[in-house]
DOPA-863302 format. One record per residue (C-alpha): residue number from 1; residue in one letter; chain; x, y, z. Coordinates in steps of 0.2 Angstrom, whole numbers, always signed. Layout:
REM DOPA-863302
> NUM/a/A/X/Y/Z
...
REM end
This chain:
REM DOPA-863302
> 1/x/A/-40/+20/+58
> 2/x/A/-26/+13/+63
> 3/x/A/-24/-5/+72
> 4/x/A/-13/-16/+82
> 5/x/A/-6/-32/+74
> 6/x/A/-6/-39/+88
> 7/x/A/-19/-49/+99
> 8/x/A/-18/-55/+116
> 9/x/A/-10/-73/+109
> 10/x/A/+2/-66/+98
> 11/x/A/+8/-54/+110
> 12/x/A/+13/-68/+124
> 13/x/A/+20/-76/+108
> 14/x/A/+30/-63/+103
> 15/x/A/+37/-58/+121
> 16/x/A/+42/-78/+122
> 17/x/A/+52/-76/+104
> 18/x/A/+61/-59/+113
> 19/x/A/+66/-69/+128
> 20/x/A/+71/-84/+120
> 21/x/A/+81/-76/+105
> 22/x/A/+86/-61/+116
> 23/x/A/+80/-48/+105
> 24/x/A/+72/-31/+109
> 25/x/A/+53/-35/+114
> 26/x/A/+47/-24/+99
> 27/x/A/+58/-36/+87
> 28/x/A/+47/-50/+95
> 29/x/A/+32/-41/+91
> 30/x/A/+38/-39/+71
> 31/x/A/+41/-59/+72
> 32/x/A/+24/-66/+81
> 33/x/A/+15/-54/+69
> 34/x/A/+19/-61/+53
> 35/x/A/+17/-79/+62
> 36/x/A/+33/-85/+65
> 37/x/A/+33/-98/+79
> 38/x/A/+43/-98/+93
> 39/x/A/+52/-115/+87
> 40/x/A/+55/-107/+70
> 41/x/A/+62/-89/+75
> 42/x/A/+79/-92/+77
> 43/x/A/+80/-102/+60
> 44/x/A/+70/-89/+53
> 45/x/A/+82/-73/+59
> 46/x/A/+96/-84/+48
> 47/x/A/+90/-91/+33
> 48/x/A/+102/-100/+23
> 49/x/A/+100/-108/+3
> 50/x/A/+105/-121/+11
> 51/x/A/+92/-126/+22
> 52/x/A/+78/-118/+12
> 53/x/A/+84/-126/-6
> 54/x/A/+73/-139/-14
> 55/x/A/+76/-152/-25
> 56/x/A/+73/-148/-42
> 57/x/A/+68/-163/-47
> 58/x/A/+50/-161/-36
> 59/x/A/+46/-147/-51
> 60/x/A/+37/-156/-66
> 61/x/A/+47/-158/-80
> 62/x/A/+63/-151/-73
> 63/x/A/+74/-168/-74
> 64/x/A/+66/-167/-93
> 65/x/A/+72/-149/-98
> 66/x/A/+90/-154/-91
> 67/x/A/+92/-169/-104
> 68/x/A/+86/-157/-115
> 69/x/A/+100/-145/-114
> 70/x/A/+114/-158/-108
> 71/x/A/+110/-165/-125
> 72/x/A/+112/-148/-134
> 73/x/A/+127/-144/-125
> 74/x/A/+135/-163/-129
> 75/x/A/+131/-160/-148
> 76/x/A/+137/-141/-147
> 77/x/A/+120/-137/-153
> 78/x/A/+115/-118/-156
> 79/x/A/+107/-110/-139
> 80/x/A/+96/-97/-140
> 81/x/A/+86/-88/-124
> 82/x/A/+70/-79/-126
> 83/x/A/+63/-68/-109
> 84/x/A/+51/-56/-106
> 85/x/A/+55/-37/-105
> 86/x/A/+51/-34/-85
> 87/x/A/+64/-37/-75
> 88/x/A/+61/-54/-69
> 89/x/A/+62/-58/-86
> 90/x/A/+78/-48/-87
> 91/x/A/+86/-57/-74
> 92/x/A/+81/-74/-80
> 93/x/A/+87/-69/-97
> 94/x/A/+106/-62/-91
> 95/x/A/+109/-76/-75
> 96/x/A/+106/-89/-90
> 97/x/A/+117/-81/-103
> 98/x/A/+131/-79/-89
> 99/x/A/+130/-95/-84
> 100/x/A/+132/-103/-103
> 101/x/A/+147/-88/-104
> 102/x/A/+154/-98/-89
> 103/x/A/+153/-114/-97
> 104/x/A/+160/-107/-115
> 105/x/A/+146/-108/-122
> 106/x/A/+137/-89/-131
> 107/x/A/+118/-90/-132
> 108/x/A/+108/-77/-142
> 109/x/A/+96/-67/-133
> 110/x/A/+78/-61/-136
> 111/x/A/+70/-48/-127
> 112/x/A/+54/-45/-135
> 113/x/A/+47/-26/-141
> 114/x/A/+33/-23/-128
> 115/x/A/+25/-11/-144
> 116/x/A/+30/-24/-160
> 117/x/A/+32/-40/-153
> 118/x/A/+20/-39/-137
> 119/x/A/+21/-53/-124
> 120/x/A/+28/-68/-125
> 121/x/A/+36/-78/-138
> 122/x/A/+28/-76/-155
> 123/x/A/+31/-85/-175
> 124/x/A/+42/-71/-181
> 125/x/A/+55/-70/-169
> 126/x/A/+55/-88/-168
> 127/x/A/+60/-88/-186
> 128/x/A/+71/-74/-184
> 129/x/A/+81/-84/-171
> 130/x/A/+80/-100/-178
> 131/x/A/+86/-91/-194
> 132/x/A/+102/-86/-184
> 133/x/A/+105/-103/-184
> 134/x/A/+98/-107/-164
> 135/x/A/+92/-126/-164
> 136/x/A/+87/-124/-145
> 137/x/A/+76/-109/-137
> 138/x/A/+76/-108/-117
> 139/x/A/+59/-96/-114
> 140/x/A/+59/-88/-100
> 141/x/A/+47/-79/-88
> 142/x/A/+34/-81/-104
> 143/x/A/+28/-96/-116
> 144/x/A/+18/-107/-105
> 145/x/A/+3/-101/-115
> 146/x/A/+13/-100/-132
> 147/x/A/+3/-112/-141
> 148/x/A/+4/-102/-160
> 149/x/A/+22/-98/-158
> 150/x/A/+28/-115/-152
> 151/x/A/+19/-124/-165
> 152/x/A/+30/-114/-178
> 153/x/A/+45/-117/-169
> 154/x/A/+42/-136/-170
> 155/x/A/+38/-134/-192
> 156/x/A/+55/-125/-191
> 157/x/A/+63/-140/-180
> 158/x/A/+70/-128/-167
> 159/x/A/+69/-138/-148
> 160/x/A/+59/-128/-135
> 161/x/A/+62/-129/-116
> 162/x/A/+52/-116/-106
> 163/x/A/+55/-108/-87
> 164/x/A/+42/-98/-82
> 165/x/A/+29/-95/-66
> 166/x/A/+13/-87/-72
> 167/x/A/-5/-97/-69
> 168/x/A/-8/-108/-83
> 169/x/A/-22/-118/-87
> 170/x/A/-24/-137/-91
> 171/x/A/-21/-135/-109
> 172/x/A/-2/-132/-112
> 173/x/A/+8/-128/-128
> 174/x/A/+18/-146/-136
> 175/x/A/+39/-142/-131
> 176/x/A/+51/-152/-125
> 177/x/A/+50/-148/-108
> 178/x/A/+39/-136/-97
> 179/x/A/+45/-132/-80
> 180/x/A/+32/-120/-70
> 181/x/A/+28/-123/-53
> 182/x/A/+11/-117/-56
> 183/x/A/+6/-129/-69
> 184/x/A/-10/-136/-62
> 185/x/A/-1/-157/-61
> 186/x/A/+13/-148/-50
> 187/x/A/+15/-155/-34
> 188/x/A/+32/-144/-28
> 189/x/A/+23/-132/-18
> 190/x/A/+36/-119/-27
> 191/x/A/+23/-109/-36
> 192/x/A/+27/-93/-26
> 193/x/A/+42/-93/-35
> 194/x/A/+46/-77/-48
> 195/x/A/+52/-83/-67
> 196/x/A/+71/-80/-58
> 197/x/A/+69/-91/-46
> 198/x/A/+63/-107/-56
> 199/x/A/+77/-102/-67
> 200/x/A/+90/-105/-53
> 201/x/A/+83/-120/-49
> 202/x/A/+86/-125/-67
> 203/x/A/+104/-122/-65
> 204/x/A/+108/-131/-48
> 205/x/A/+101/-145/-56
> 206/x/A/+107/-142/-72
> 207/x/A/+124/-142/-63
> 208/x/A/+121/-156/-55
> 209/x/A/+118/-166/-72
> 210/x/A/+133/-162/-78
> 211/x/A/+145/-166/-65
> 212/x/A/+139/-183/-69
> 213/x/A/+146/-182/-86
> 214/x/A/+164/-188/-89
> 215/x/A/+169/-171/-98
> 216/x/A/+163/-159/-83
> 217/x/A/+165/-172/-68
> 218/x/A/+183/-164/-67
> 219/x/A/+179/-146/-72
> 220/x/A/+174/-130/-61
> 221/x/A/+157/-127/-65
> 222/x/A/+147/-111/-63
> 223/x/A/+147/-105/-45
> 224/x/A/+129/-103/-45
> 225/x/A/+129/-92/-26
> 226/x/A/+138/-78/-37
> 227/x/A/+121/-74/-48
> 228/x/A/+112/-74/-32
> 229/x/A/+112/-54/-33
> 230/x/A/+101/-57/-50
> 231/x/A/+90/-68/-43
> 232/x/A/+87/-56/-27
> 233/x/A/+83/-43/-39
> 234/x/A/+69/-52/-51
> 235/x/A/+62/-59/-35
> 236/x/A/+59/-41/-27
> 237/x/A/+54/-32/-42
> 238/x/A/+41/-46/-46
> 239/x/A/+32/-43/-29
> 240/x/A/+30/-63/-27
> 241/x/A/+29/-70/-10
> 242/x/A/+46/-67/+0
> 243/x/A/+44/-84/+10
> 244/x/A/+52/-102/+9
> 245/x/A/+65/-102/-5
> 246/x/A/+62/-83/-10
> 247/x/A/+68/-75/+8
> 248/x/A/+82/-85/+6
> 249/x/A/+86/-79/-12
> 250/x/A/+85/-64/-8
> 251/x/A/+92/-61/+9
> 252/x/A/+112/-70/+1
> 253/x/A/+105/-60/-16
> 254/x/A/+107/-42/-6
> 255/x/A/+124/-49/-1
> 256/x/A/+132/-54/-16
> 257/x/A/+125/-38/-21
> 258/x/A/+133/-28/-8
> 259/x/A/+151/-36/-15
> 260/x/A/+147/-27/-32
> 261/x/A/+153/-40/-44
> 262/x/A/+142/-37/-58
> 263/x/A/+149/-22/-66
> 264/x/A/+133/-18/-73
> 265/x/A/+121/-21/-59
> 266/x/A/+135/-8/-49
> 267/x/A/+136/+5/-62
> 268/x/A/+116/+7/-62
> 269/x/A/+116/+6/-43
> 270/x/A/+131/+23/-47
> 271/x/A/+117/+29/-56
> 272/x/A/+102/+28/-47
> 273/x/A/+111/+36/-32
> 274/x/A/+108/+20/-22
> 275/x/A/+117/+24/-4
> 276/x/A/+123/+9/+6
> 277/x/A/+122/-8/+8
> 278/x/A/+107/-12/-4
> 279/x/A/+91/-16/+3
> 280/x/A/+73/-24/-3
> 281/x/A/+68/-3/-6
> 282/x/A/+83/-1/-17
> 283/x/A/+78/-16/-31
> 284/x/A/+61/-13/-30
> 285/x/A/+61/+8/-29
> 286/x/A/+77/+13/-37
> 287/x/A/+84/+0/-47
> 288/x/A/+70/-10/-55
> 289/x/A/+61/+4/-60
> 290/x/A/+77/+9/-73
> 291/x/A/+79/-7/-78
> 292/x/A/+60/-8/-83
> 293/x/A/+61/+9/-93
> 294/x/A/+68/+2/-108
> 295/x/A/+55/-12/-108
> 296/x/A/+40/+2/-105
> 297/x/A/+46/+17/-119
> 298/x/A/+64/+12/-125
> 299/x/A/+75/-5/-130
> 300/x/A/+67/-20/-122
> 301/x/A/+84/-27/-122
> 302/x/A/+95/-14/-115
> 303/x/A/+91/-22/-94
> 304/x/A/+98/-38/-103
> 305/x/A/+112/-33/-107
> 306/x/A/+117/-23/-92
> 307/x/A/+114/-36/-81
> 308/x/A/+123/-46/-91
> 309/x/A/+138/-37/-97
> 310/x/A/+155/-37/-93
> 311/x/A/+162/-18/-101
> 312/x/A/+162/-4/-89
> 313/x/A/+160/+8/-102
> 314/x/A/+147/-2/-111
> 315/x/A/+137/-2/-93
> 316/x/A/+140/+14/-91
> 317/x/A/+133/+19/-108
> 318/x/A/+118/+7/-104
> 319/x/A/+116/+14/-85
> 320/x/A/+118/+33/-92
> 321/x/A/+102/+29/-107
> 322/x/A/+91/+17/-92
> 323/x/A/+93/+33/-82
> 324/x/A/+86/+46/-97
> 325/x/A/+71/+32/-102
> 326/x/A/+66/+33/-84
> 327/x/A/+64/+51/-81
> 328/x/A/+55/+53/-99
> 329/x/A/+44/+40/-90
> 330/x/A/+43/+49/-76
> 331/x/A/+38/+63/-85
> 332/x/A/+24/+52/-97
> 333/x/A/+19/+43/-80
> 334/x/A/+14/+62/-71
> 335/x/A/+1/+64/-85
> 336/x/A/-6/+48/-89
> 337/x/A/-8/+46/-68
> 338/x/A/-16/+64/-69
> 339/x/A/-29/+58/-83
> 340/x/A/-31/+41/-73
> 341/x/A/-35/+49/-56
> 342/x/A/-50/+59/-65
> 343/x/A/-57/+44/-72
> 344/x/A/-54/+34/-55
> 345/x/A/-64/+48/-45
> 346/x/A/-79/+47/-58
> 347/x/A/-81/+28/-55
> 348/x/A/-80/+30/-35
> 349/x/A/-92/+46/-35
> 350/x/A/-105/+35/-44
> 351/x/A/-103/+19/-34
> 352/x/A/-92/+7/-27
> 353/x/A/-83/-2/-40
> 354/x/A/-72/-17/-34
> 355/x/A/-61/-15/-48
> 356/x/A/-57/+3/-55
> 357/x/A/-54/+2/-76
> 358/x/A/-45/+18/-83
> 359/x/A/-39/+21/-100
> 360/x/A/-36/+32/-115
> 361/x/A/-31/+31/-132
> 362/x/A/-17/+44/-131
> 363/x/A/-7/+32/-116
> 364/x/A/+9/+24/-119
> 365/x/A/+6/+4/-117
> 366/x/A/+22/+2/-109
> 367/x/A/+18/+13/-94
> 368/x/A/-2/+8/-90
> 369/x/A/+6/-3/-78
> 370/x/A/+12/+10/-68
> 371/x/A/-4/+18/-67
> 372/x/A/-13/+3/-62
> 373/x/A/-1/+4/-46
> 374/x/A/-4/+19/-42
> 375/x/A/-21/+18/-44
> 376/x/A/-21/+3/-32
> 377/x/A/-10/+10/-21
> 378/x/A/-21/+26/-19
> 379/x/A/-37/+19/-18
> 380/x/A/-31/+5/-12
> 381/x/A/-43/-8/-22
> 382/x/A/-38/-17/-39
> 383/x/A/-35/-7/-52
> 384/x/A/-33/-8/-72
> 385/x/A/-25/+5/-84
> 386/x/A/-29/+1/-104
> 387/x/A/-20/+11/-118
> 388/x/A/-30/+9/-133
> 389/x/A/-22/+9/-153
> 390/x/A/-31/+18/-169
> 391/x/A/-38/+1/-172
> 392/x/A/-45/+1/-155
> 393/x/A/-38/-14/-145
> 394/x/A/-32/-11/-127
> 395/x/A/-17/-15/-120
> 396/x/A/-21/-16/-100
> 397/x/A/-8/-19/-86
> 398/x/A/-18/-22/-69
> 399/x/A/-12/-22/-50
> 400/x/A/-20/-29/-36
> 401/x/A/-22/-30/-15
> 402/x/A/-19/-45/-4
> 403/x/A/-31/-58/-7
> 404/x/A/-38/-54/-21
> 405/x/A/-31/-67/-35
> 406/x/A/-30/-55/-51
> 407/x/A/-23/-67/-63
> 408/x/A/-38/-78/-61
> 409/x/A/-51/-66/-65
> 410/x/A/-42/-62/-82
> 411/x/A/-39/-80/-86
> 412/x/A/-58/-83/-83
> 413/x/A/-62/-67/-95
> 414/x/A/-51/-75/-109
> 415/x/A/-61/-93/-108
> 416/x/A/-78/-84/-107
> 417/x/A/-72/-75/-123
> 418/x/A/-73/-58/-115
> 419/x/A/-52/-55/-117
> 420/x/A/-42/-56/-131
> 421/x/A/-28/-64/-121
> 422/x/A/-20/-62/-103
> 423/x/A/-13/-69/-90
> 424/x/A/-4/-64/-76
> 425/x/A/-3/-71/-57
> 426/x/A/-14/-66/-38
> 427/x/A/-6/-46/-36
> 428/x/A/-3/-43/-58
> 429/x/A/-10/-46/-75
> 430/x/A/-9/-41/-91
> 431/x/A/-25/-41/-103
> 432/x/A/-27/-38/-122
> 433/x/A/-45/-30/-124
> 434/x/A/-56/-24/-138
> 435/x/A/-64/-7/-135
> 436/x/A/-82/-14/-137
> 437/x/A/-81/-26/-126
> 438/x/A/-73/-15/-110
> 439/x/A/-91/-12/-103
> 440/x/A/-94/-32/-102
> 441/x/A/-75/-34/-94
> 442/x/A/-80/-20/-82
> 443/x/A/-95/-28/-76
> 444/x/A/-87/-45/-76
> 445/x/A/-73/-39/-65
> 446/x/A/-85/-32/-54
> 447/x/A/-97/-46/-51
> 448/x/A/-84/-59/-51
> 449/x/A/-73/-49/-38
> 450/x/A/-84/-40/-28
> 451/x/A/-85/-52/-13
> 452/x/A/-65/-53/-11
> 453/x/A/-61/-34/-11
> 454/x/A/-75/-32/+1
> 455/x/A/-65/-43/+11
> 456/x/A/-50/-34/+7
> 457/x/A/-57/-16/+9
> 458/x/A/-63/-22/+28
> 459/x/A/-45/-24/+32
> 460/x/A/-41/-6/+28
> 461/x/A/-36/+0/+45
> 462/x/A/-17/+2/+45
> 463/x/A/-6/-11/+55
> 464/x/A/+4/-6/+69
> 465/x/A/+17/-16/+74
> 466/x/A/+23/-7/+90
> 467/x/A/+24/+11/+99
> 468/x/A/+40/+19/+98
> 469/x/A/+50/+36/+102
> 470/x/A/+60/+46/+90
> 471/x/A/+75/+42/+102
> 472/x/A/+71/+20/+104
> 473/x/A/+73/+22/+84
> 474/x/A/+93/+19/+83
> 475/x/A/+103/+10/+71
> 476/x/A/+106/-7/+81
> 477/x/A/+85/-9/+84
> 478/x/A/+84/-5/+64
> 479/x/A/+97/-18/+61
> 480/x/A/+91/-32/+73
> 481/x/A/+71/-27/+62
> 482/x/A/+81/-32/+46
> 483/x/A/+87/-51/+52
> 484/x/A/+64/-52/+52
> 485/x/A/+65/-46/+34
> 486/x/A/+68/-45/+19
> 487/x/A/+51/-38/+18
> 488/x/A/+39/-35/+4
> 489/x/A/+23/-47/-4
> 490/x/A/+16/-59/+11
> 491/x/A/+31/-53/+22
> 492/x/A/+25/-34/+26
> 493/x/A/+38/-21/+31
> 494/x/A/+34/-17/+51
> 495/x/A/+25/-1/+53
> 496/x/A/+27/+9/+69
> 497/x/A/+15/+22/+75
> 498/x/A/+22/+38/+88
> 499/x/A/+13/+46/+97
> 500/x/A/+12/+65/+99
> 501/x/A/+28/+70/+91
> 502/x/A/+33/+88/+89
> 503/x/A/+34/+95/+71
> 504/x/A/+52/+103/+72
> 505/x/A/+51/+106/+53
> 506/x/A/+44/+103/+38
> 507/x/A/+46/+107/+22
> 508/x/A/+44/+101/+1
> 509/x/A/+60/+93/-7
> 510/x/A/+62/+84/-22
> 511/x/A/+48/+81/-32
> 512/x/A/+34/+84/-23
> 513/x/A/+41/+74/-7
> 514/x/A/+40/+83/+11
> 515/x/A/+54/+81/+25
> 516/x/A/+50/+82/+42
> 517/x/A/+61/+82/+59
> 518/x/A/+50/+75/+72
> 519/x/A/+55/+78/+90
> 520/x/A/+53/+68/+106
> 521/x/A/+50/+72/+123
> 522/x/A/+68/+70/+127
> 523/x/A/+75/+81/+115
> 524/x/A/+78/+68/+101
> 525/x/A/+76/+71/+84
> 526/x/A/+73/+59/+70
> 527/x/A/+71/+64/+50
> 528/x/A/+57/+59/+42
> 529/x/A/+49/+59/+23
> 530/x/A/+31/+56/+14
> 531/x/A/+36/+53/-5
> 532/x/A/+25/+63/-17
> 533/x/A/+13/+68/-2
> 534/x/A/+13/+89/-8
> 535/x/A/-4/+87/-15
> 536/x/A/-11/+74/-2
> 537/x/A/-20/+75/+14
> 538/x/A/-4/+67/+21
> 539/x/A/+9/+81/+16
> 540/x/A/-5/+95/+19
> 541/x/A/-5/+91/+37
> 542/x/A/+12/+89/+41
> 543/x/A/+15/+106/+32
> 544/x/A/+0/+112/+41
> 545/x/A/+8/+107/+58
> 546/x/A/+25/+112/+59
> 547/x/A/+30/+118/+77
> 548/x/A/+15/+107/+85
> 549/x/A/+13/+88/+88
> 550/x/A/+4/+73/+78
> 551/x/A/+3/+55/+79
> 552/x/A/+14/+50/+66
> 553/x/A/+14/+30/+57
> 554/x/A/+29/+24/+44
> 555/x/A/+41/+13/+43
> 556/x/A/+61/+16/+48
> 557/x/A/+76/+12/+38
> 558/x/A/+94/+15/+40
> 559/x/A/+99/+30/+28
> 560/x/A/+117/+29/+26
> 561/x/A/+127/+47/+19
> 562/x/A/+144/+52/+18
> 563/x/A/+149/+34/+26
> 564/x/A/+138/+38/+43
> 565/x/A/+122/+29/+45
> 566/x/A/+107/+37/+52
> 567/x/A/+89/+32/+55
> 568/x/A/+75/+37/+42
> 569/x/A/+55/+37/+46
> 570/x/A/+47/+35/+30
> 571/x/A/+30/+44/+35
> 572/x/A/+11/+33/+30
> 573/x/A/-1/+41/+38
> 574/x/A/-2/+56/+52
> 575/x/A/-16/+60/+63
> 576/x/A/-20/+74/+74
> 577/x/A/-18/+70/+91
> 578/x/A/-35/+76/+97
> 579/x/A/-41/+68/+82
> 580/x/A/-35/+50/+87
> 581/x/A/-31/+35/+73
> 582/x/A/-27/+25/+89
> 583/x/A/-38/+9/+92
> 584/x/A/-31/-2/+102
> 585/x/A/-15/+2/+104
REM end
């Protein structure tokens, strides 16, 4: 079924925002619907650092972490930064290295071995670090639960500062300093933030502390807007709230981006084929999912040091093996997802699980997490994917829906015993299992979330923003939509139904993809895709239907080719027009 956004309210709201801002009514409609007030729009359609920033200091333990490092830095003490292997981490990792490169100063960096190492900081590479003569480690996007691994760093004497965003409990580990806006005595209302973002709050304050020192007060220091196009990039590819602070990050990220200055962010952009300017799609679709690949089956640290290198030839090299990791991913991800969607289909055929649990002992742990989106994505419910080893302890990477808070369940499992150890935030979680003990998670999961999927599941219907034409869908409408976005997580990109479109063609591209051209009444013409929709009821019917019309629903972007942009619908759903999805549209 599909739905309009929209009730009578926001409808006289948007109409208000069009006429006052002077935008299309359908660009009002995009803006009331994801509650933007008429006082706030035209602030909102120009978002600035600026006027979004916060003051570091409001973040616990912030003012703290800076003395920690400005002391480091005074006594030319050994810096060492240790970040996760996603690419939030990633992009923590490298904006800190460049920053320090700026101020002279080389750091060593640890991304840890998703397979040896696993999450988060752990004794052995502590010692390995502090054995390559680090005195100070930075964590990053991990270590707010590190209790056994700090403890060692401490009996070695190496200083701990940590940057980080996941959901923590009361309890946290002894370091010098602790900055995450979700640690439960945290007052900033910055939570929303990715690792990335804390990170470059760290710096502008960090920068601010040392331009109150003698020996810098004179000195250029970092110009923090130029990492902007790393911080844009963590912040998508985490899927974390793109409001406040983040839309702002992100909307001067895809900018600086767009200028092409880090060599290697351009030669994966080369790579991945990315057409353009960048967009939201392109970091989370395209670019994120190569620099990932060397976390999931490869060398955790090659997104690093792309993303942190200077050498053409070394980013080329790095680009050209991220490229290879991700299409052997591809490949692993096709069967596991295969095995997956078995096991998912079992489950809903025998009930109505809140939470779907797949897993094998034959699955790569570094790609479950995949899986688990999928699954969400299909099902569209929260979903778990576990790789089991010999000694049969799971590794599990779960997704989930809007308002269901994921990261929460798991940390409640691990105090009741039921987990090894997990973690995570609302929409993503990570979980260490043992194989007995998956029918008691399973049955926690689904009696402890059962009540917020309902909710979630009730709100299935897909969201229409506005009506349109094939022909009212041109480049300067799809322009004005993009000062509403960036879109993504809490921010969701605007879907537009039309109505009884003619099927000019349709056929199967790619992998599994199907392009259509979808003609109006007036002789227009607009291309269309569904990614990998051969095999679903999506692709069947706009193959089925070639040379006839459909309700079609999906979202537009500007596809831009040989220099001349064009207008793309990116297909949802379809619907047979005597079989109508409409309801109250």
């Amino acid at each position: 079924m599909w739905r309009e956004r929209l009730g009578t309210n926001e409808a006289a709201q948007a109409l208000a925002i069009a006429q006052r801002c002077g935008l299309p009514d359908v660009v009002g409609r995009v803006l009331a619907g994801r509650g933007i007030a008429l006082d706030e729009a035209e602030a909102f359609l120009a978002p600035s650092i600026k006027n979004l920033m916060v003051d570091p200091s409001l973040l616990v333990d912030m003012d703290r972490a800076c003395e920690v490092v400005v002391a480091a830095l005074q006594a030319g003490k050994k810096l060492a930064i240790f970040g996760d292997y996603d690419v939030d981490g990633a992009t923590s990792s490298s904006m800190l290295q460049r920053y320090f490169r700026m101020l002279g100063v080389d750091v060593d960096v640890y991304i840890p071995d998703r397979i040896i190492d696993g999450y988060g900081p752990n004794p052995t590479a502590l010692a390995q670090l502090h054995a390559q003569g680090a005195q100070l480690l930075i964590s990053v996007d991990c270590g707010s639960t590190s209790f056994e691994a700090f403890e060692h760093a401490r009996t070695l004497g190496l200083e701990v500062v940590v940057l980080d965003h996941h959901q923590v409990g009361e309890n946290l580990p002894q370091v010098a300093a602790l900055v995450n806006p979700n640690r439960q005595d945290d007052l900033s209302g910055q939570g929303h933030l990715a690792a990335v973002g804390v990170s470059f709050l760290f710096l502008v304050a960090l920068n601010r502390a040392l331009r109150q020192l003698p020996e810098f007060a004179q000195s250029a220091l970092p110009d923090l807007m130029q990492l902007l196009d790393l911080v844009a990039l963590g912040t998508v590819c985490d899927v974390v709230p793109l409001k406040g602070l983040n839309r702002a990050y992100v909307v001067k990220g895809l900018q600086v981006m767009a200028k092409r200055g880090n060599v290697g962010l351009a030669t994966l952009a080369d790579i991945a084929r990315v057409n353009g300017k960048p967009t939201p799609y392109h970091l989370g679709y395209m670019l994120g999912p190569r620099i990932n690949a060397g976390g999931r089956i490869g060398d955790s640290g090659l997104g690093a040091r792309l993303l942190a290198g200077d050498d053409r030839n070394e980013s080329e090299h790095i680009a050209a093996t991220l490229e290879r990791l991700n299409q052997e991913r591809q490949a692993m991800e096709a069967i596991m997802l295969e095995e997956g969607e078995a096991q998912a289909f079992q489950q809903l055929q025998a009930g109505e699980p809140a939470v779907l649990v797949v897993g094998s002992d034959s699955w790569h742990p570094g790609v479950v997490g995949l899986i688990a989106s999928r699954l969400k994505e299909r099902y569209r419910r929260p979903a778990f994917a576990v790789a089991f080893n010999k000694e049969g302890v799971g590794t599990a990477s779960g997704r989930s829906v809007n308002g269901v808070d994921l990261g929460a369940c798991v940390r409640a499992a691990v105090d009741r015993g039921l987990l090894l150890k997990g973690g995570g935030h609302a929409m993503a979680a990570g979980m260490s299992l043992s194989h007995n003990k998956l029918a008691q998670v399973i049955e926690y999961f689904n009696e402890n979330l059962a009540e917020e999927v309902a909710r979630a599941l009730a709100q299935r219907a897909l969201v229409i923003d506005g009506v349109l034409t094939p022909g009212a869908a041109k480049v300067e409408l799809i322009e004005l939509l993009e000062h509403a976005g960036p879109y993504g997580a809490d921010h969701p990109e605007p879907v537009f139904a039309m109505p009884s479109v003619f099927v000019k063609y349709a056929d199967i591209v790619g992998k599994g993809h199907v392009r259509v051209t979808l003609g109006g009444n007036d002789g227009s013409s607009l291309k269309a895709i569904a990614f990998k929709a051969e095999d679903q009821n999506l692709g069947k019917m706009l193959l089925a239907n070639r040379g006839r019309p459909l309700h079609v629903a999906g979202s537009l972007s500007i596809d831009t080719w040989q220099g001349q942009a064009k207008v793309q619908m990116r297909i949802i759903d379809a619907a047979e027009p005597q079989k109508s999805q409409f309801k109250n549209i």
